[in-house]
N, C-alpha and C positions, 0 to 999 in steps of 0.2 A: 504494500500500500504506500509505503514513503515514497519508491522508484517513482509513482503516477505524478505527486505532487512535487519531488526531483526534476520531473519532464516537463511539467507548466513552474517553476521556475528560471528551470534554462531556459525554456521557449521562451516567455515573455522577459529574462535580461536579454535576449539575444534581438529583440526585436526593440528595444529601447537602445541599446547600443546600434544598431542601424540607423534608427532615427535620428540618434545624435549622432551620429558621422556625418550623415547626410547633411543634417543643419549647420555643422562646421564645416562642411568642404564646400556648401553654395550657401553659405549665406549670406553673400553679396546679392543673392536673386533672392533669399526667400526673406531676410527682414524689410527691404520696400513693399516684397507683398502683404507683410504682416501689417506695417506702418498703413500701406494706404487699404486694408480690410478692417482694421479694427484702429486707427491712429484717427484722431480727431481733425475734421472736415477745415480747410482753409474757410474764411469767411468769404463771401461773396462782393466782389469790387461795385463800389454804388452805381445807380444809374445815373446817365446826364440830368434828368430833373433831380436827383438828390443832391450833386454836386455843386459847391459854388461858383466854382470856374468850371463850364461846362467842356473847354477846351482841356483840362488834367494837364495844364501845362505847370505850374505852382504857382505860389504868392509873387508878386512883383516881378513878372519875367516879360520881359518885350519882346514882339516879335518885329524882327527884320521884314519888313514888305518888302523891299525892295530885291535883296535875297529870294522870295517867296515866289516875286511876281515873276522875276529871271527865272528859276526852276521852273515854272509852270510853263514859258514860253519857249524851253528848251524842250517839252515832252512834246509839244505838237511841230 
């Protein structure tokens, strides 16, 4: 009777040491997939009616027209 429960001891360490071999030799691939299955959700970037600069360019930043209007006139 001990041999039975001898044979589901080795069985089940033998299959927990594959699983950790396994998650040490790729877990370059397998903690991103842990992170993004169970790691907590980025928040959602606002919409243009939420934003106060609807252009997300930041606070106090100029835009060059003249720069702008030359690029524009080099695509056509």
């Amino acid at each position: 009777m001990w041999i039975t429960y001898f044979n589901w001891f080795i069985a089940l360490l033998s299959i927990f040491i594959w699983v950790g071999t396994y998650i040490v030799w790729q877990r370059d691939k397998v903690i991103p997939w842990l992170d993004n299955k169970f790691g907590k959700d980025d928040p959602m970037p606002p919409t243009p009616k939420q934003q106060n600069n609807p252009l997300n360019i930041g606070e106090n930043t100029k835009i060059n027209y003249k720069t702008t209007q030359a690029s524009e006139t080099k695509k056509d």
